[in-house]
Biopython code that builds the backbone (N, CA, C, O; Angstrom):
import numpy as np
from Bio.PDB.StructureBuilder import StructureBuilder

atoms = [
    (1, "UNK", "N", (26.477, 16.602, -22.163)),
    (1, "UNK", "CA", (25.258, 15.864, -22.490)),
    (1, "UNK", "C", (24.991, 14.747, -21.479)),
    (1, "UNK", "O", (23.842, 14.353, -21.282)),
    (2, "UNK", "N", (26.018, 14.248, -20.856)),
    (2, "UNK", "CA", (26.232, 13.144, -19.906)),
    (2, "UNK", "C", (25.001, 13.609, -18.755)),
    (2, "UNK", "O", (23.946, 13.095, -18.384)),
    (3, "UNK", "N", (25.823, 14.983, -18.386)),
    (3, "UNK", "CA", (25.315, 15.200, -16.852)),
    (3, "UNK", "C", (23.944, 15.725, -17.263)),
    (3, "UNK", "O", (23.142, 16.014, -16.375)),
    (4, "UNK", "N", (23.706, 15.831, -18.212)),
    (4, "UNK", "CA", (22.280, 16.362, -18.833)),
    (4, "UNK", "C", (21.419, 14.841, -18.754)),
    (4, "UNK", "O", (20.396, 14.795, -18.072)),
    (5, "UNK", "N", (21.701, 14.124, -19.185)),
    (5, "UNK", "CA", (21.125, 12.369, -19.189)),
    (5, "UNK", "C", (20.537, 12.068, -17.821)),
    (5, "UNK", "O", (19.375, 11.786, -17.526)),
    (6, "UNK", "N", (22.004, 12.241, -16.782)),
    (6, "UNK", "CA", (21.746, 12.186, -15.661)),
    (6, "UNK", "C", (20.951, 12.650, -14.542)),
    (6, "UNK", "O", (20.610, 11.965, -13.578)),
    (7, "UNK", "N", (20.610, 14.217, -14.809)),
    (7, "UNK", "CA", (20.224, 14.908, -14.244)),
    (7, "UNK", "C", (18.941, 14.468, -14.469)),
    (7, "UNK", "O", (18.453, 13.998, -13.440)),
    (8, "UNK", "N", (18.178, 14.439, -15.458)),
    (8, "UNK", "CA", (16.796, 14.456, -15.802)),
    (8, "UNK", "C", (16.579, 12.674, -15.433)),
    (8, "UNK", "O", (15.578, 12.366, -14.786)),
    (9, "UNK", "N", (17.433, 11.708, -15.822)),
    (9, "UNK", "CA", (17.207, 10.571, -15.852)),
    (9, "UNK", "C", (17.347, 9.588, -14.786)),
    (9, "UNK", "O", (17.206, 8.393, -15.045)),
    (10, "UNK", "N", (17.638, 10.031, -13.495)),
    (10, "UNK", "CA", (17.612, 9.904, -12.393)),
    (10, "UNK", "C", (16.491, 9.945, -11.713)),
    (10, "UNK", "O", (15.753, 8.993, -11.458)),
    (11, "UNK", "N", (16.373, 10.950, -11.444)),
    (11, "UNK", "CA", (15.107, 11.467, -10.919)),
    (11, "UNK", "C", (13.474, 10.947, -11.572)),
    (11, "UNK", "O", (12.336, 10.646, -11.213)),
    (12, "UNK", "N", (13.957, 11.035, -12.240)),
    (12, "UNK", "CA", (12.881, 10.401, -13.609)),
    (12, "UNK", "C", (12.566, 9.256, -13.161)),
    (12, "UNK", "O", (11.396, 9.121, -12.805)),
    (13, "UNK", "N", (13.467, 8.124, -13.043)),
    (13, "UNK", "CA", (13.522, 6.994, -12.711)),
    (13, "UNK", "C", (12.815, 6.761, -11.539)),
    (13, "UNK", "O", (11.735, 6.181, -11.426)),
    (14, "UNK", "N", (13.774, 7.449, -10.344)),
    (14, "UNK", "CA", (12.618, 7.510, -9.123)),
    (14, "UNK", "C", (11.544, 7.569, -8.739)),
    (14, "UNK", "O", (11.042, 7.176, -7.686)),
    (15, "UNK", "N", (11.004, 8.233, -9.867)),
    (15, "UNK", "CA", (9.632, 9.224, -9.752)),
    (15, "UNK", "C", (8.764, 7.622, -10.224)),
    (15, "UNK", "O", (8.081, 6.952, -9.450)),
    (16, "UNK", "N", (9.032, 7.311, -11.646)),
    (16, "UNK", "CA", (8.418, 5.727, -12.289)),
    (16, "UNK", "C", (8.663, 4.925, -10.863)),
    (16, "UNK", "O", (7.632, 4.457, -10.379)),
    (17, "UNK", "N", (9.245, 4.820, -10.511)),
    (17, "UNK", "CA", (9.665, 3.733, -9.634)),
    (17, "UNK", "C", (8.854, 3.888, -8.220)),
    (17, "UNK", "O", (8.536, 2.851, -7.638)),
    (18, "UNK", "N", (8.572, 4.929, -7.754)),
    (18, "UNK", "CA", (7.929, 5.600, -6.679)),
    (18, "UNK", "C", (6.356, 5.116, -7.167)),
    (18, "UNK", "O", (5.627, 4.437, -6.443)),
    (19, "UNK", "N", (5.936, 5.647, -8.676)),
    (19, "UNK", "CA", (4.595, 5.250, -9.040)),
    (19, "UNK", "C", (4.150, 3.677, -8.701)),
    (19, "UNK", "O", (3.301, 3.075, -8.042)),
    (20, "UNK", "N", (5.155, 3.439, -9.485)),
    (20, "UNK", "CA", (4.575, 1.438, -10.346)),
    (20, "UNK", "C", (4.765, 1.024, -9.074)),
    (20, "UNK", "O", (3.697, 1.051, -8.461)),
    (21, "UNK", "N", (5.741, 0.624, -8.372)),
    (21, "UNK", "CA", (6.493, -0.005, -7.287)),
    (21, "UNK", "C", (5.248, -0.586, -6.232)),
    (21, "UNK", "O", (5.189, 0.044, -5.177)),
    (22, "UNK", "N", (4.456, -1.474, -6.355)),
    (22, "UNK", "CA", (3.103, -1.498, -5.260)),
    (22, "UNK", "C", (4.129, -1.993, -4.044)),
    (22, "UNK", "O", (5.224, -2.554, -4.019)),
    (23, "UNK", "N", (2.994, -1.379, -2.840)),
    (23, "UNK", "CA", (3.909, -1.168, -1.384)),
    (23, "UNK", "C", (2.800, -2.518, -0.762)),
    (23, "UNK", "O", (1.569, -2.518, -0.731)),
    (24, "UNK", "N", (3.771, -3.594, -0.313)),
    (24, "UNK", "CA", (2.981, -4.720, 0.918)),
    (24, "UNK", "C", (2.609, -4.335, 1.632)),
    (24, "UNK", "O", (3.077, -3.584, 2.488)),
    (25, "UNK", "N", (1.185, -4.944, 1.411)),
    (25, "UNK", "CA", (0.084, -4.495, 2.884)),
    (25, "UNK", "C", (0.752, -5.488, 3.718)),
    (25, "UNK", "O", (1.088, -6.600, 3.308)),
    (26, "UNK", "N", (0.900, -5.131, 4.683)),
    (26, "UNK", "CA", (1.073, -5.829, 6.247)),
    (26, "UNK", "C", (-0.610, -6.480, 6.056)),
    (26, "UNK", "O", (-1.666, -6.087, 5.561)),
    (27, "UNK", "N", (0.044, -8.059, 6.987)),
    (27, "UNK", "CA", (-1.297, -8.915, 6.702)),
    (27, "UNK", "C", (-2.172, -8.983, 7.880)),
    (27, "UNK", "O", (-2.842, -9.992, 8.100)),
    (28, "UNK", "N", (-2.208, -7.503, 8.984)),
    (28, "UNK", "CA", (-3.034, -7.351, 9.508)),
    (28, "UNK", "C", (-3.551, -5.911, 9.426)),
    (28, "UNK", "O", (-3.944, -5.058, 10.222)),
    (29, "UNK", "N", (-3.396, -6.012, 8.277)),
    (29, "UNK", "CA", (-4.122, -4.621, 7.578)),
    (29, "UNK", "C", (-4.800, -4.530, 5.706)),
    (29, "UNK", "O", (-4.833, -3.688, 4.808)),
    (30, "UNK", "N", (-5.243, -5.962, 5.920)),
    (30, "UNK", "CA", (-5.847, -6.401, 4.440)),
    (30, "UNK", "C", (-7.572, -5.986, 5.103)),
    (30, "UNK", "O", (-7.895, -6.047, 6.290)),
    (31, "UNK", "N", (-8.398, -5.605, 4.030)),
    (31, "UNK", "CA", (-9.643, -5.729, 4.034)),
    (31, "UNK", "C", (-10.719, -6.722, 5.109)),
    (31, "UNK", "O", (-11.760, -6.408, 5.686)),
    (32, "UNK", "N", (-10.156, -7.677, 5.083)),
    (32, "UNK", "CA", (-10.600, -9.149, 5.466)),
    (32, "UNK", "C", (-10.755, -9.397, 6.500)),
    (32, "UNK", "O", (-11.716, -9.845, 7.126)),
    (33, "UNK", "N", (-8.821, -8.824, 6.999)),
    (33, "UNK", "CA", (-8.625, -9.354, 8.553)),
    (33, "UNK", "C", (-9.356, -8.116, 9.388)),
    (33, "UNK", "O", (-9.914, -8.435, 10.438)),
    (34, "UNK", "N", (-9.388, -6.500, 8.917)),
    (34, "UNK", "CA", (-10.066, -5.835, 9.366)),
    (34, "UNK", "C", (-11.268, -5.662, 9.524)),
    (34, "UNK", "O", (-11.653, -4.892, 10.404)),
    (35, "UNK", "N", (-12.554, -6.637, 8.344)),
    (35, "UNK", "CA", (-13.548, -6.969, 8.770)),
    (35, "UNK", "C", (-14.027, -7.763, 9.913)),
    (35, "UNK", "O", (-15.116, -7.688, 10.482)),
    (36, "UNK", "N", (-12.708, -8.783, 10.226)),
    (36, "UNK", "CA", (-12.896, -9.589, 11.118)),
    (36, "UNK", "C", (-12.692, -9.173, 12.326)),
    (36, "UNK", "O", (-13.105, -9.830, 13.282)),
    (37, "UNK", "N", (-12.038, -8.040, 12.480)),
    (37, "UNK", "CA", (-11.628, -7.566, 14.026)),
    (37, "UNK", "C", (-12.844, -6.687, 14.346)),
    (37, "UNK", "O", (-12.959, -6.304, 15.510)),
    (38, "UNK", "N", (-13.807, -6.309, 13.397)),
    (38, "UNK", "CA", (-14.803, -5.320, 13.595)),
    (38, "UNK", "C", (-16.103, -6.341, 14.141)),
    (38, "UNK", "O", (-17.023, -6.215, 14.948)),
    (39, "UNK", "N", (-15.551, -7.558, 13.093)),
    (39, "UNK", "CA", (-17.144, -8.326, 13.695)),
    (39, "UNK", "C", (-16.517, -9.393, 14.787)),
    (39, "UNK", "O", (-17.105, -10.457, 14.979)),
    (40, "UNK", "N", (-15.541, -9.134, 15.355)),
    (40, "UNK", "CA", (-14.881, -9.964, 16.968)),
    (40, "UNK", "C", (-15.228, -8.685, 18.147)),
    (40, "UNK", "O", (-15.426, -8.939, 19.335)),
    (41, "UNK", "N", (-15.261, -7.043, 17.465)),
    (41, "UNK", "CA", (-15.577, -6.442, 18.328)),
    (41, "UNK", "C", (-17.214, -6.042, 18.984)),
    (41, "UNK", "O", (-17.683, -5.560, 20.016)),
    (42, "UNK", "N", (-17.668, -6.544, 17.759)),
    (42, "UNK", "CA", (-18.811, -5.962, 17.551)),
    (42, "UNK", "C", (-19.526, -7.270, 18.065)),
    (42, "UNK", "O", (-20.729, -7.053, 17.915)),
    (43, "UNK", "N", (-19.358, -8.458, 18.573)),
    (43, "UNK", "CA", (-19.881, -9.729, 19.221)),
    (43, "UNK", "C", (-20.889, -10.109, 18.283)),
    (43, "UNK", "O", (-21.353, -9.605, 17.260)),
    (44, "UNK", "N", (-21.127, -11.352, 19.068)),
    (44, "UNK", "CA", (-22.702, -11.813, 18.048)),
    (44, "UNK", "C", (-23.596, -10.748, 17.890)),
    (44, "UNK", "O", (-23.733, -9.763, 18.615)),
    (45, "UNK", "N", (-24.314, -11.114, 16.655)),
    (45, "UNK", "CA", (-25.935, -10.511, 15.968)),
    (45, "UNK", "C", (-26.922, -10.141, 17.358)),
    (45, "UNK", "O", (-27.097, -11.058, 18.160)),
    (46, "UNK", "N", (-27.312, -9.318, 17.525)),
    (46, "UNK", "CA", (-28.220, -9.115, 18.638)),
    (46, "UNK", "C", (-29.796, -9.966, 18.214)),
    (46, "UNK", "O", (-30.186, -9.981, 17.046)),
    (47, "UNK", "N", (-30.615, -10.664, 19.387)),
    (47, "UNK", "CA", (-31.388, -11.244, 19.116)),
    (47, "UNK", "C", (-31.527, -12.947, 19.160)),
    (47, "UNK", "O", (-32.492, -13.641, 19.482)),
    (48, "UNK", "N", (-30.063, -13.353, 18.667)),
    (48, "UNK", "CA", (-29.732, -14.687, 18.517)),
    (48, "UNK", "C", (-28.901, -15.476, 19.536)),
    (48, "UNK", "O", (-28.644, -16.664, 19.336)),
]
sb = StructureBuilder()
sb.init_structure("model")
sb.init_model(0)
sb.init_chain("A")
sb.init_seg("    ")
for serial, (resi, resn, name, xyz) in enumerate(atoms, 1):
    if name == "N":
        sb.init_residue(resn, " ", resi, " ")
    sb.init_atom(name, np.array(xyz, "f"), 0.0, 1.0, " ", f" {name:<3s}", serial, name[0])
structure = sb.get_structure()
């Protein structure tokens, strides 16, 4: 029954843990800083 626990309850675990577990964005790969590299590439507003 042990290795029966184990078998299923291992893996099991991993699997929850793989789900929930949120992964750190690197902080030059947030929303924000990538808007900002688009509008540093993209120069001033044309016109102004």
């Amino acid at each position: 029954m042990l290795g029966f626990v184990l078998a299923v309850g291992i893996p099991l675990g991993v699997l929850v843990g793989a789900i929930f577990w949120p992964e750190r964005v690197p902080k030059d790969r947030t929303v924000d800083v990538i808007r900002q590299r688009i509008a540093d590439e993209d120069g001033p507003p044309a016109g102004t």
